[in-house]
PQR file of N, CA, C, O and H, with PARSE charges and radii, in Angstrom:
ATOM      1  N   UNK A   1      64.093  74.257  86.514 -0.4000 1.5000
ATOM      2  CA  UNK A   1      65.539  74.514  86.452 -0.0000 2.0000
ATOM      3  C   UNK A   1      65.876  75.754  87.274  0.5500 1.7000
ATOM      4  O   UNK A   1      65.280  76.776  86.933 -0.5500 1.4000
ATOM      5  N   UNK A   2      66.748  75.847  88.322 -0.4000 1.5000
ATOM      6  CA  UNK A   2      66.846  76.960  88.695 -0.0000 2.0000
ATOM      7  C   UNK A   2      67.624  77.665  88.702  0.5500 1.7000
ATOM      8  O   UNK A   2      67.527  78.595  89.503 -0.5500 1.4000
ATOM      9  H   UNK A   2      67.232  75.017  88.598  0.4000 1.0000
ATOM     10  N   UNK A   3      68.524  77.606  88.020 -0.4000 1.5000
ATOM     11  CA  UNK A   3      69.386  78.542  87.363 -0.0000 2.0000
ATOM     12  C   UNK A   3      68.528  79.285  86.160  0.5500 1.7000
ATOM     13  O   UNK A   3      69.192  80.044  85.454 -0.5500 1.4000
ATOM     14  H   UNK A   3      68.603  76.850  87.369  0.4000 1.0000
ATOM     15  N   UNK A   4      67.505  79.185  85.935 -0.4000 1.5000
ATOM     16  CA  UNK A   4      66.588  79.664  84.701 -0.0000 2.0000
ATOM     17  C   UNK A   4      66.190  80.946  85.956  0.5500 1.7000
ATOM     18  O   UNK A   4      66.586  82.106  86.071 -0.5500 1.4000
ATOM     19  H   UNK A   4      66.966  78.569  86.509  0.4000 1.0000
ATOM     20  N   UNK A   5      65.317  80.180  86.708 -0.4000 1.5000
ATOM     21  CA  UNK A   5      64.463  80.883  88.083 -0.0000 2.0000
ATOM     22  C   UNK A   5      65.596  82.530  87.996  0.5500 1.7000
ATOM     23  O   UNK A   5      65.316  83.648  87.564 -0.5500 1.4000
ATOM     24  H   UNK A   5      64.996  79.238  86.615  0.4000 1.0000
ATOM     25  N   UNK A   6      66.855  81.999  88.601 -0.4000 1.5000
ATOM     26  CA  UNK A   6      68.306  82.928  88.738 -0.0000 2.0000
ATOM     27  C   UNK A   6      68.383  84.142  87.798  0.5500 1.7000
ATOM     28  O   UNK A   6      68.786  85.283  88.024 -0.5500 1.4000
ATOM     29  H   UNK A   6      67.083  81.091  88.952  0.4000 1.0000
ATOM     30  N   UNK A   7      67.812  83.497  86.512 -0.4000 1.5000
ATOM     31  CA  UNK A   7      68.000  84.652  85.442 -0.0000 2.0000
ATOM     32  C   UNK A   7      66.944  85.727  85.273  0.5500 1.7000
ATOM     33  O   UNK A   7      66.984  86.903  84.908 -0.5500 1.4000
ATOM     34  H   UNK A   7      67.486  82.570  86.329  0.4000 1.0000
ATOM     35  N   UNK A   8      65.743  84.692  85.769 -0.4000 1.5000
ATOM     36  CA  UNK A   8      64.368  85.883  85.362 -0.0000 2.0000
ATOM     37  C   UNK A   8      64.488  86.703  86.640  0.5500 1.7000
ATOM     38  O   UNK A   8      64.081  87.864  86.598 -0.5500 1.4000
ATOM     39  H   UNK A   8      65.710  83.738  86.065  0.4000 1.0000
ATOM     40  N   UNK A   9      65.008  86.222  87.778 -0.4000 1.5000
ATOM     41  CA  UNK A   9      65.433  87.715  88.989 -0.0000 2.0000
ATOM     42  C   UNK A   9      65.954  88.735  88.543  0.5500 1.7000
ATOM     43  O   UNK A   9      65.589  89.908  88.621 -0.5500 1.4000
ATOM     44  H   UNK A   9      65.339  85.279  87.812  0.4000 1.0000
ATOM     45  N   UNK A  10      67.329  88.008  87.792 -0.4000 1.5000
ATOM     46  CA  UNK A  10      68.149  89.049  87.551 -0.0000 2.0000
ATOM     47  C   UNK A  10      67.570  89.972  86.241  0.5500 1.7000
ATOM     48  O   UNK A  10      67.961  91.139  86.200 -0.5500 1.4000
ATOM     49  H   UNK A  10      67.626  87.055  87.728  0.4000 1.0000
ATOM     50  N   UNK A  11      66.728  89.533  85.256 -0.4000 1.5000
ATOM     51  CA  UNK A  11      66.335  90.345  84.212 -0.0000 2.0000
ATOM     52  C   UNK A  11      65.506  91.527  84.902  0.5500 1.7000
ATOM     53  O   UNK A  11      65.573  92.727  84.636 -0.5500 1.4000
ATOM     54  H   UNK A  11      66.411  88.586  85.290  0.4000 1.0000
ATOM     55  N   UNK A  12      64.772  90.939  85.775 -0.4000 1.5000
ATOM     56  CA  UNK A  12      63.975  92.194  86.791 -0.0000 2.0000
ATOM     57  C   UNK A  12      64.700  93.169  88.070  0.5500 1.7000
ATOM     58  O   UNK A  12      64.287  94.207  88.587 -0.5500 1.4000
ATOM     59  H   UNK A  12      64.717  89.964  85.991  0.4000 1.0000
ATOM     60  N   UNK A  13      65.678  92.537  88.275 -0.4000 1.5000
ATOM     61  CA  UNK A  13      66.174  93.581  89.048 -0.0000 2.0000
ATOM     62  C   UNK A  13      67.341  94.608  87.917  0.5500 1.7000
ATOM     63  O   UNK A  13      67.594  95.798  88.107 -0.5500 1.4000
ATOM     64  H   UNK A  13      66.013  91.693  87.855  0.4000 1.0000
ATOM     65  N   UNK A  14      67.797  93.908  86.981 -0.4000 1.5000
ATOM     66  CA  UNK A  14      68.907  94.703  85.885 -0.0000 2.0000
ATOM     67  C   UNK A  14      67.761  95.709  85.598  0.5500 1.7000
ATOM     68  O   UNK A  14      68.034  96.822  86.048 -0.5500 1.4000
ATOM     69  H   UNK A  14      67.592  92.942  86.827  0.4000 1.0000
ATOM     70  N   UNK A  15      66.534  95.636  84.967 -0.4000 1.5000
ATOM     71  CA  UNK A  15      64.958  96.044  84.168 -0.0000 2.0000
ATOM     72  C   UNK A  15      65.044  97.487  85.643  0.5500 1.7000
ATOM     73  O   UNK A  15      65.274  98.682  85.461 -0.5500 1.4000
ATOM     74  H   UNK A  15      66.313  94.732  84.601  0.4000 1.0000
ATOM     75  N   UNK A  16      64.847  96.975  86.609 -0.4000 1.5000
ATOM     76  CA  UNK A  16      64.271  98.093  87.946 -0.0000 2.0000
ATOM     77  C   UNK A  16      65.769  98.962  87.957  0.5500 1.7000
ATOM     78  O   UNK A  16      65.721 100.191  87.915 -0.5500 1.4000
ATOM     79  H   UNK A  16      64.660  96.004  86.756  0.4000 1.0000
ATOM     80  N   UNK A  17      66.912  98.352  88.006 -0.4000 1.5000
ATOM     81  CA  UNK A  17      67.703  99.170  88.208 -0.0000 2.0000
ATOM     82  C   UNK A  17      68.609 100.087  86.761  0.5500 1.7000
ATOM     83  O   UNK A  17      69.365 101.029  87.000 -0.5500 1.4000
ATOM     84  H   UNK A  17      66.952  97.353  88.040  0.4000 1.0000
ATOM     85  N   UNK A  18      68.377  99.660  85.553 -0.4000 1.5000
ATOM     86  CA  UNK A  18      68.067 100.292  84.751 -0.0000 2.0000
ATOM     87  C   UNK A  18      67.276 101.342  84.411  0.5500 1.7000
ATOM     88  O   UNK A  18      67.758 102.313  83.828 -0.5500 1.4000
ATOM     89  H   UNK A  18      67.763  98.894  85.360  0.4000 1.0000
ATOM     90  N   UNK A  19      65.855 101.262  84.763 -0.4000 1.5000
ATOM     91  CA  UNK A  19      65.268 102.552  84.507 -0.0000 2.0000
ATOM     92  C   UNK A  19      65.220 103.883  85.574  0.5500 1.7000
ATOM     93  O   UNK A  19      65.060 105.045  85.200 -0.5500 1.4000
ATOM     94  H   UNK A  19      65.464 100.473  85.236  0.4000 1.0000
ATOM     95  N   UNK A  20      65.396 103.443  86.997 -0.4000 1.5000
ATOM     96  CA  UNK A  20      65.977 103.885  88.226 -0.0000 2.0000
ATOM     97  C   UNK A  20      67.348 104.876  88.066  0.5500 1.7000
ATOM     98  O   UNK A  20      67.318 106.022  88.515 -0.5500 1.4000
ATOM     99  H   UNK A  20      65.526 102.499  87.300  0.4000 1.0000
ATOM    100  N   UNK A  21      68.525 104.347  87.402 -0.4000 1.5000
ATOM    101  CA  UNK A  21      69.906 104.779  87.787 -0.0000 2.0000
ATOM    102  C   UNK A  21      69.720 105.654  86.278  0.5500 1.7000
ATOM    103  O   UNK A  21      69.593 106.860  86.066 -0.5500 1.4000
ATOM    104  H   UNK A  21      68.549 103.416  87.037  0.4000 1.0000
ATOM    105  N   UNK A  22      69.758 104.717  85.550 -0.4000 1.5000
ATOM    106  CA  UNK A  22      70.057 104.928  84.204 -0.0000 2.0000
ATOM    107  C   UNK A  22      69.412 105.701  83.361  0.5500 1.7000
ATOM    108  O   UNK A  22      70.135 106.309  82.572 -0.5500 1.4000
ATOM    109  H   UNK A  22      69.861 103.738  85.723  0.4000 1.0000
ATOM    110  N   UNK A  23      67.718 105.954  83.237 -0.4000 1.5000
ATOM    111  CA  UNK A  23      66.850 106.440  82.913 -0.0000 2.0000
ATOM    112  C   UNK A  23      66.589 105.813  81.314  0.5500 1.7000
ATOM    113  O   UNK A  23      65.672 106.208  80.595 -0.5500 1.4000
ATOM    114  H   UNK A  23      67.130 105.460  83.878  0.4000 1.0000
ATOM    115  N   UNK A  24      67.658 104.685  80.891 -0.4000 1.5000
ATOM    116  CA  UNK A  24      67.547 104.112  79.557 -0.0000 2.0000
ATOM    117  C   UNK A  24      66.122 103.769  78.979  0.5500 1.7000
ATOM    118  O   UNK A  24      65.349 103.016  79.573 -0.5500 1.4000
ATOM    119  H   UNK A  24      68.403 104.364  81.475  0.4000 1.0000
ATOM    120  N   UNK A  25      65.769 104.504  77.525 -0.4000 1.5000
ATOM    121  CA  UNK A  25      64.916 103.693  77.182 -0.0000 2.0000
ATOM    122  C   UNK A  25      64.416 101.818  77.376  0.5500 1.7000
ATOM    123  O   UNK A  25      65.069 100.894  77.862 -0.5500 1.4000
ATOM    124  H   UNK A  25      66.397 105.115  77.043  0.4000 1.0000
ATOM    125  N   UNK A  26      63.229 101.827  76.858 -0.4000 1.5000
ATOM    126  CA  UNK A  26      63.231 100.336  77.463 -0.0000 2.0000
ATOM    127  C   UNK A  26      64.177  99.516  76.123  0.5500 1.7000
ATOM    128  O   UNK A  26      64.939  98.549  76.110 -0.5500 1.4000
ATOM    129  H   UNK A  26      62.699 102.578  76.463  0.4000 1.0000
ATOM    130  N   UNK A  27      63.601 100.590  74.932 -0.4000 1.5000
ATOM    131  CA  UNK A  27      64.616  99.513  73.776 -0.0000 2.0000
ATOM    132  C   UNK A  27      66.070  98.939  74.089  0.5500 1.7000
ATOM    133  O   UNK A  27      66.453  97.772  74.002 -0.5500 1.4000
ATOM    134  H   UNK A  27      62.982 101.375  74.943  0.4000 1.0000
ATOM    135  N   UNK A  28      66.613  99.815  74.387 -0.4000 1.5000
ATOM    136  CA  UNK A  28      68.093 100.091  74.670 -0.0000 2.0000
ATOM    137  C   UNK A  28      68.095  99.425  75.962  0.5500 1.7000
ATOM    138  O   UNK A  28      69.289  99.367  76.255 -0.5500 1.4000
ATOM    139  H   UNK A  28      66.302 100.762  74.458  0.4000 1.0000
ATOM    140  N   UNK A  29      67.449  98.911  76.861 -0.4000 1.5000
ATOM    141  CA  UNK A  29      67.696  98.211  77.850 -0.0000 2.0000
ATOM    142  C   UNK A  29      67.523  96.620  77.483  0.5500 1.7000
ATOM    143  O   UNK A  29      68.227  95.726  77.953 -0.5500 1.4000
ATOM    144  H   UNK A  29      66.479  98.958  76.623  0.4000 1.0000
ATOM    145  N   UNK A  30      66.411  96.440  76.518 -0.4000 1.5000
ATOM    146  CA  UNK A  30      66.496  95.185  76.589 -0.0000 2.0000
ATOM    147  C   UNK A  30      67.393  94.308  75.461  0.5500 1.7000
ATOM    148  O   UNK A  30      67.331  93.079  75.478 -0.5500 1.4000
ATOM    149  H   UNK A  30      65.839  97.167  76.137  0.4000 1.0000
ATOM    150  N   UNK A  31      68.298  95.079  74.403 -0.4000 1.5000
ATOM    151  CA  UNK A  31      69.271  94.653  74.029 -0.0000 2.0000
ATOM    152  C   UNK A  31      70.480  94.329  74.734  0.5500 1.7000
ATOM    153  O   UNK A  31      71.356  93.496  74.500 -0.5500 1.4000
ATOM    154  H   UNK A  31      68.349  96.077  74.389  0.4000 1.0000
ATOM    155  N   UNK A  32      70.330  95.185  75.662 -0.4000 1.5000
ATOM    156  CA  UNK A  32      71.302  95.435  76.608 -0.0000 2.0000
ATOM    157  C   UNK A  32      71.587  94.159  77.571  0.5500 1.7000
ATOM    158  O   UNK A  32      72.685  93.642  77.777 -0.5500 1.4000
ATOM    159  H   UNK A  32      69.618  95.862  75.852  0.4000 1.0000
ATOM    160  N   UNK A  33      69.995  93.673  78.254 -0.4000 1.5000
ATOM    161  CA  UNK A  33      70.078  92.543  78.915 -0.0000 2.0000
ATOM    162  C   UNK A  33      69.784  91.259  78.113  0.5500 1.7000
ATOM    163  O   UNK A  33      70.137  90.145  78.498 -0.5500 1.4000
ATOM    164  H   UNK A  33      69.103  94.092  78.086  0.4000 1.0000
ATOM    165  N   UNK A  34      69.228  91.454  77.168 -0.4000 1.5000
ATOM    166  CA  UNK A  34      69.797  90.191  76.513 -0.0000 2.0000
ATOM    167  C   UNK A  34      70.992  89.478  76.301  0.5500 1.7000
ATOM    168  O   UNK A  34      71.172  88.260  76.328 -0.5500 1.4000
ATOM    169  H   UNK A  34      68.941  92.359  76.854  0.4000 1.0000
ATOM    170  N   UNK A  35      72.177  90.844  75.982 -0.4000 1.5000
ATOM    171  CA  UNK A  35      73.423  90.142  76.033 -0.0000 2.0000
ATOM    172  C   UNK A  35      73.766  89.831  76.896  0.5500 1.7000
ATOM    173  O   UNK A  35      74.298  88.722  76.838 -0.5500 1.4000
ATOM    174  H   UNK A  35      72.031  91.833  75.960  0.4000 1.0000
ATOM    175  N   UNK A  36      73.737  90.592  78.453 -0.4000 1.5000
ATOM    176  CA  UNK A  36      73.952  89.610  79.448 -0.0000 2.0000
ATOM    177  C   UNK A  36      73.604  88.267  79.914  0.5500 1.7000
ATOM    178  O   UNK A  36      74.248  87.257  80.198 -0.5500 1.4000
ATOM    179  H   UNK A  36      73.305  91.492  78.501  0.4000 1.0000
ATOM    180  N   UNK A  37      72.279  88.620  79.897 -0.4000 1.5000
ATOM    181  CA  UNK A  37      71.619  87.723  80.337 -0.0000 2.0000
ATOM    182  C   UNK A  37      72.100  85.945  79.372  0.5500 1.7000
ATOM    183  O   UNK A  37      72.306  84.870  79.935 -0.5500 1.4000
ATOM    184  H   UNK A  37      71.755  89.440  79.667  0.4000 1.0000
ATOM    185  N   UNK A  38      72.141  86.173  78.116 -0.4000 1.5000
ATOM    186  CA  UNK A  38      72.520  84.962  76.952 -0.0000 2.0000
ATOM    187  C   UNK A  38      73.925  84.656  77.805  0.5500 1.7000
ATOM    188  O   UNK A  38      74.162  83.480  78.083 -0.5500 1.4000
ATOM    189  H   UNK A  38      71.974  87.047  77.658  0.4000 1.0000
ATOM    190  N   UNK A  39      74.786  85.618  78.192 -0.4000 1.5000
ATOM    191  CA  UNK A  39      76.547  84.976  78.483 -0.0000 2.0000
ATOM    192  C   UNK A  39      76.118  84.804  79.742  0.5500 1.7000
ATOM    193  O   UNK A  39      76.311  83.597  79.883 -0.5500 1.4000
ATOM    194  H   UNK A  39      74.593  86.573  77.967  0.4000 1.0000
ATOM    195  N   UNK A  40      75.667  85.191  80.752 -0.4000 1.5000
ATOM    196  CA  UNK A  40      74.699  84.438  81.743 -0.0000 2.0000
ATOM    197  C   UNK A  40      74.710  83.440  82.033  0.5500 1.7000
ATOM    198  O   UNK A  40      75.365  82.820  82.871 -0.5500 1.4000
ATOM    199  H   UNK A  40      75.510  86.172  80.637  0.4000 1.0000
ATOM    200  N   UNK A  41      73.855  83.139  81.251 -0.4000 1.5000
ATOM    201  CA  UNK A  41      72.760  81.440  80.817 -0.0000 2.0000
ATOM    202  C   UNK A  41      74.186  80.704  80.135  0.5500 1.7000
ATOM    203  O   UNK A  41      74.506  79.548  80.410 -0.5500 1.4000
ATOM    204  H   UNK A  41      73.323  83.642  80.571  0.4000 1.0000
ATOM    205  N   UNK A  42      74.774  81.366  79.437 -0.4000 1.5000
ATOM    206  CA  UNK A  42      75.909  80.481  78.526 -0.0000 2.0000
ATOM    207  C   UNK A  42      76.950  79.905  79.459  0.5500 1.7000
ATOM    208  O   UNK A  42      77.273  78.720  79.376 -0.5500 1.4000
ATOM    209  H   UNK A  42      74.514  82.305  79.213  0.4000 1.0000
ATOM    210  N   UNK A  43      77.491  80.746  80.364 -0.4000 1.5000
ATOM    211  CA  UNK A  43      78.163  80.232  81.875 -0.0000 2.0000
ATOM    212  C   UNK A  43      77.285  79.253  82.371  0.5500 1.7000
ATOM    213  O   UNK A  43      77.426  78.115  81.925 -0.5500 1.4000
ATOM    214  H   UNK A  43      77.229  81.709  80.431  0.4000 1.0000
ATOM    215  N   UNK A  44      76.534  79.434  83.084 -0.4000 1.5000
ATOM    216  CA  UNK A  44      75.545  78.746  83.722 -0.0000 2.0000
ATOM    217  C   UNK A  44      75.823  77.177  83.454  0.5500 1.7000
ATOM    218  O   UNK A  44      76.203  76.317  84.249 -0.5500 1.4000
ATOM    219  H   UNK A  44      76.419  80.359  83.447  0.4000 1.0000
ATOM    220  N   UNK A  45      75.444  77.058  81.784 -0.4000 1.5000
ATOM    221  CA  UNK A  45      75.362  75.533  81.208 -0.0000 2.0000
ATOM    222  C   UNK A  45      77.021  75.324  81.231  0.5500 1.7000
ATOM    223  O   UNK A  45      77.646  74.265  81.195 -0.5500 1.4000
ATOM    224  H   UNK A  45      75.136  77.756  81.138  0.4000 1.0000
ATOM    225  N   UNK A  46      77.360  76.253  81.280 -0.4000 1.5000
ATOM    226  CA  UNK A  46      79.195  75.390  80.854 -0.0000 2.0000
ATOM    227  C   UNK A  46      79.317  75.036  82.125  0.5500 1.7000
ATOM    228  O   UNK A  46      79.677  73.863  82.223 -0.5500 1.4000
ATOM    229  H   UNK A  46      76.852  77.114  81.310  0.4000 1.0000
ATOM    230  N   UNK A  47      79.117  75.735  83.437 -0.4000 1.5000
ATOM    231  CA  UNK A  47      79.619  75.630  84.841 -0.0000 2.0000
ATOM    232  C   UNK A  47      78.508  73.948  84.698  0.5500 1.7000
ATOM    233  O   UNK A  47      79.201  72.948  84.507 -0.5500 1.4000
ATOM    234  H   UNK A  47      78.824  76.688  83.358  0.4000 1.0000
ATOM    235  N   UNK A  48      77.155  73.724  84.773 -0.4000 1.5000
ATOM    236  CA  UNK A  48      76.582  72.760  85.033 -0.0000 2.0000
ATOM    237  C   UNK A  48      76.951  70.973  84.186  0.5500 1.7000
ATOM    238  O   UNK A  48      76.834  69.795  84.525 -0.5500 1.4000
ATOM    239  H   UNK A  48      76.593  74.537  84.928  0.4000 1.0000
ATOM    240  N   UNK A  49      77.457  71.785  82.887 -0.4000 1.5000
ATOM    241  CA  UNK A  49      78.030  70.242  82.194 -0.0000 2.0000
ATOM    242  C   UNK A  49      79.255  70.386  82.687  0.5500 1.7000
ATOM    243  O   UNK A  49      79.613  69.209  82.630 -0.5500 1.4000
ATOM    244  H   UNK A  49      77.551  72.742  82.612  0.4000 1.0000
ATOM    245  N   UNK A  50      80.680  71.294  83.382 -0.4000 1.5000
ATOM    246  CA  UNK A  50      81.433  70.866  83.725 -0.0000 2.0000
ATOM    247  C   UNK A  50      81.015  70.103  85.604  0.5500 1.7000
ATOM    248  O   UNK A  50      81.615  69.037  85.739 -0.5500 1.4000
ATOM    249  H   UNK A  50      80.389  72.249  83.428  0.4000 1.0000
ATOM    250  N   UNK A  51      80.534  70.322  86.330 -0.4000 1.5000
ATOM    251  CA  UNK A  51      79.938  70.036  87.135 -0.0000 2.0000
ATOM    252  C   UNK A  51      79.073  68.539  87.012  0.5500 1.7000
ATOM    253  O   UNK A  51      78.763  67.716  87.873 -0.5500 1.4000
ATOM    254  H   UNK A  51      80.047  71.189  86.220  0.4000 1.0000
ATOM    255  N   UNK A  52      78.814  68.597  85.365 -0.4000 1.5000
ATOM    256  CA  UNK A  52      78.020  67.276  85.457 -0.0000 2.0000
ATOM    257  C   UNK A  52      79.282  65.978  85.060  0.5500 1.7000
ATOM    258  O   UNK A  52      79.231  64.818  85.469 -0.5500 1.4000
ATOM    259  H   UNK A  52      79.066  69.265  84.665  0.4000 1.0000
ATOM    260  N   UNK A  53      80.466  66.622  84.086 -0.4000 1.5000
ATOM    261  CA  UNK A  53      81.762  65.460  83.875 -0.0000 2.0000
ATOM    262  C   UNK A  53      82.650  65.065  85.013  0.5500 1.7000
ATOM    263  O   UNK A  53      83.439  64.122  85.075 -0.5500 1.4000
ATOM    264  H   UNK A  53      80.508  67.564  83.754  0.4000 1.0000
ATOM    265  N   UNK A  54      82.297  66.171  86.084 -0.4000 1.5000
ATOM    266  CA  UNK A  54      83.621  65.656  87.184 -0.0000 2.0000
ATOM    267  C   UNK A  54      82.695  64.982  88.302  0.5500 1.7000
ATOM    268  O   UNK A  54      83.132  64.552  89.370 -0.5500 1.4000
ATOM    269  H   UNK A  54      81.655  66.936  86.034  0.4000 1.0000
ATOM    270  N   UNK A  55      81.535  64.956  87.958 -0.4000 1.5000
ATOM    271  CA  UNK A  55      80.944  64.191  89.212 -0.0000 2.0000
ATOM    272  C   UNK A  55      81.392  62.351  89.065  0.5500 1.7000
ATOM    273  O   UNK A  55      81.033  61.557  89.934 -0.5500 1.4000
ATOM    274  H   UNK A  55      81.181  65.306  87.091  0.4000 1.0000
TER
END
């Protein structure tokens, strides 16, 4: 699936540029990208089943 592929980039570049800019613990980072990352993934499937009804 590659919109999955899409997300584990982005967890590693949010992860690199998090501890880089931010200096955030890792705890506090990975609550952090979880929530993104979940509304993310949650777009993702809405964009792909609307994408899959209008075809």
């Amino acid at each position: 699936m590659k919109g999955m592929d899409n997300i584990m980039k982005l967890r590693i570049i949010l992860r690199a540029s998090a501890h880089t800019v931010y200096k955030l613990p890792d705890f506090v980072f990975k609550e952090i990208s979880y929530l993104i990352i979940d509304s993310a993934a949650w777009r993702y499937c809405l964009s792909y089943r609307i994408n899959l009804i209008s075809v």
